[in-house]
C-alpha positions as a printed Julia matrix, in Angstrom:
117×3 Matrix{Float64}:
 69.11  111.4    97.97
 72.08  113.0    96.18
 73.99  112.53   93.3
 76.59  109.95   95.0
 73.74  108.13   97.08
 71.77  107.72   93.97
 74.83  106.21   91.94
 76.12  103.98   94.44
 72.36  102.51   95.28
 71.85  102.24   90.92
 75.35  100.19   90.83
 74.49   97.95   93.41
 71.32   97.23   92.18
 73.16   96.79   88.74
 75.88   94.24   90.49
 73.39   92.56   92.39
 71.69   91.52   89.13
 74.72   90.77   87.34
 76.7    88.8    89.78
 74.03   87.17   92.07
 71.43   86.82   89.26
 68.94   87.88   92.13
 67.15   90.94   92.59
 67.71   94.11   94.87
 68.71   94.04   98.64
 65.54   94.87   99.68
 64.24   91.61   98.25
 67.64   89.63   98.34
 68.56   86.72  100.87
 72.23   86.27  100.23
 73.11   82.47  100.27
 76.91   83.54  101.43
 79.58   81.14  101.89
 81.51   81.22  104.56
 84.18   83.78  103.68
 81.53   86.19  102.39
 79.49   86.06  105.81
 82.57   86.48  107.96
 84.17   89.26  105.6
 80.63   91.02  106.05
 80.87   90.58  109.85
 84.51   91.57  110.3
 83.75   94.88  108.53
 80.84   95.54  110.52
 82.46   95.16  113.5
 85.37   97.16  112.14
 82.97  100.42  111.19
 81.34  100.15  114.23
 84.42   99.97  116.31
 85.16  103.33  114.1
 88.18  101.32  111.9
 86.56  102.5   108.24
 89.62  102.5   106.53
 90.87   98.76  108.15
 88.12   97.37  107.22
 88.2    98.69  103.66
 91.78   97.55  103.85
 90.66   94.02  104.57
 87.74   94.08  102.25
 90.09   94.63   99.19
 92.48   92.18  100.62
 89.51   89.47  100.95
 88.79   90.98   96.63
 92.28   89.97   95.93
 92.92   86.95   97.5
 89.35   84.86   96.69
 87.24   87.11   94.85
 84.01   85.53   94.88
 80.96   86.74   94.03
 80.19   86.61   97.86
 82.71   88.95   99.06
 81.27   91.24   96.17
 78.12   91.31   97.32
 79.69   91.79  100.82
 81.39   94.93   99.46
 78.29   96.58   98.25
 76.81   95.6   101.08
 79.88   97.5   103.07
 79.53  100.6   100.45
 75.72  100.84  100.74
 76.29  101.05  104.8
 78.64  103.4   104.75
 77.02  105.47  102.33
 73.88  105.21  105.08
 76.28  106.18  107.89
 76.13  110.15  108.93
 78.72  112.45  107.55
 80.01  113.41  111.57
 80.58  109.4   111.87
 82.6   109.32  108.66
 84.36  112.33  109.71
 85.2   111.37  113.01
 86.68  108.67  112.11
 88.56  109.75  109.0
 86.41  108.91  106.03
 84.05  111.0   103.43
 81.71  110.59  101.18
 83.97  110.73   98.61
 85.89  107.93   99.73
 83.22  105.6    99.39
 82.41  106.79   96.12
 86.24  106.23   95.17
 86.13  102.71   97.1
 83.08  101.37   95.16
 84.53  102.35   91.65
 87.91  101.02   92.81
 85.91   97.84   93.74
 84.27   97.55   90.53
 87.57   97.98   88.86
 88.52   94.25   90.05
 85.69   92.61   89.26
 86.44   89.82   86.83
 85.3    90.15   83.18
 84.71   86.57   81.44
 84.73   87.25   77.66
 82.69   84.74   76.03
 82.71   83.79   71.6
């Protein structure tokens, strides 16, 4: 694995924890609500149909308009796929590795911060 697989797979991890309070994906059943489980469907589609940057378009839409811990989840989820996908795929249809690398920090830019006294 390389430097950018390695970071994105530690952060999800990380988020999974935080957020979900559950453990890693290989061991996590994600109880989605509805907008998470169509958001994760819609962008699956949307890769496969070779429409990476829609769907990262919609996924930061969905981050905006509910952000929920489900459509989190569904964006690491997204992020760890993509990161999975071959390099000719992303090329051929417009996206890098660095792009999902930018997309997940940009991600985890949004994510709300509760401060607690």
């Amino acid at each position: 694995m390389d430097t950018i697989e390695n970071m994105i797979e530690g952060i999800g991890k990380m988020l999974a924890k935080l957020l979900l309070n559950k453990v890693p994906k290989q061991e996590l059943v994600l109880d989605l609500v509805c907008v998470g489980e169509n958001l994760q469907a819609k962008l699956y589609y949307l890769v496969s149909e070779g429409k990476i940057n829609e769907a990262e378009n919609l996924l930061f839409e969905e981050l905006r308009l509910y952000s929920a811990p489900e459509s989190y989840a569904a964006g690491l989820e997204f992020y760890d796929y993509l990161n999975s996908l071959p390099i000719e795929f992303l090329e051929a249809n417009d996206f890098t590795k660095a792009e999902i690398e930018q997309g997940l920090s940009d991600m985890l830019k949004t994510i709300p911060v509760l401060i607690t006294e």
